[in-house]
Steps between C-alpha positions, in 0.01 A plus 500: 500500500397564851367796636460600842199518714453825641244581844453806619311451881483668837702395772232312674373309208822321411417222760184420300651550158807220580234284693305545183779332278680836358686289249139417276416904479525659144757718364277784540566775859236450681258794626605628869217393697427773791509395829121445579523257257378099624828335379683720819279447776659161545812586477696598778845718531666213679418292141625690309864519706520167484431483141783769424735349739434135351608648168814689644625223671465279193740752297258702340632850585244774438494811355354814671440875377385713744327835381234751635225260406620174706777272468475213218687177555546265201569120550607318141478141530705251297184378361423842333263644717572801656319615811423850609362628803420841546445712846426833562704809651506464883324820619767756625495634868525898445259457118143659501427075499553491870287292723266766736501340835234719728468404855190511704255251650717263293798482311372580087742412240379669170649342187507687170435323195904430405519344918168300381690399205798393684382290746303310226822420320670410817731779580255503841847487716641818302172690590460369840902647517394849394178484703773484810714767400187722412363452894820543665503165641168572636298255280765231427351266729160438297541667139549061465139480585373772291695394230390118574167617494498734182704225258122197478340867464691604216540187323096441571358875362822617321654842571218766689336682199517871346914544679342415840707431812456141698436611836575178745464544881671314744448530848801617761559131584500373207157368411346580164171735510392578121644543114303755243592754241472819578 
């Protein structure tokens, strides 16, 4: 009787899970590891979408639910294993999530906790998206270095403590001037 393998991992892990040889992991779910965690700081987006296309384009056609708390793709291999990756809700322009954007000396991007979490799981082009919309236009031209500089941050110290924003200022031109939590 076979049964089959079941793994239940973030988005950005599943590079290092299949590098890892997915097919010799019990029949047990694994715990979701959170995304300050070591395997994912080695991991990068662009991985990951060459992992999942690799499987499409070999015929495994995946699965996905999407629901308020992400969207879930499942991958079942012939060999029993079934991969699942796992990513989290993109934040919503308009949602008391926004990005604050304050301008000044410098251009501050502040990043709530579910943007922090976002951009460590790799939706970092979905927030830079909303940080645009949010400005006008007005900050579209460097949100990609305040999000560039906030993403070794986050995956470094985790999320900023106690529901803190990330505040990450960027200069007019483009050139990065500080990252804290405020």
């Amino acid at each position: 009787m076979r049964f089959a393998r079941s793994i239940a991992i973030p988005l950005m892990t599943v590079a290092a899970t299949v590098a890892l040889g997915v097919s010799q992991v019990s029949a047990q779910t694994l715990p979701i590891p959170s995304p300050t965690d070591s395997a994912m700081s080695n991991v990068t987006q662009e991985q990951v979408d060459a992992i999942q296309s690799d499987l499409e384009s070999n015929g495994v056609t995946p699965e996905r639910t999407v629901s308020p708390d992400g969207t879930m793709t499942v991958y079942d291999l012939a060999t029993g294993t079934r991969i699942v990756t796992t990513e989290p809700p993109a934040p919503q322009v308009g949602s008391q999530s926004d990005i604050h954007i304050g301008f000044g000396t410098n251009i501050y991007f502040y990043f709530t906790q579910r943007e922090q979490g976002a951009i460590a799981s790799g939706a970092s082009a979905t927030v830079a998206a909303a940080a645009c919309a949010i400005s006008a236009g007005a900050a579209c031209a460097v949100v990609g270095v305040a999000i560039a500089a906030a993403t070794p941050y986050i995956s470094d110290y985790g999320r900023c403590p106690n529901g803190r924003e990330l505040e990450v200022a960027v200069s007019y031109l483009g050139g990065f001037q500080s990252i804290q939590c405020v």
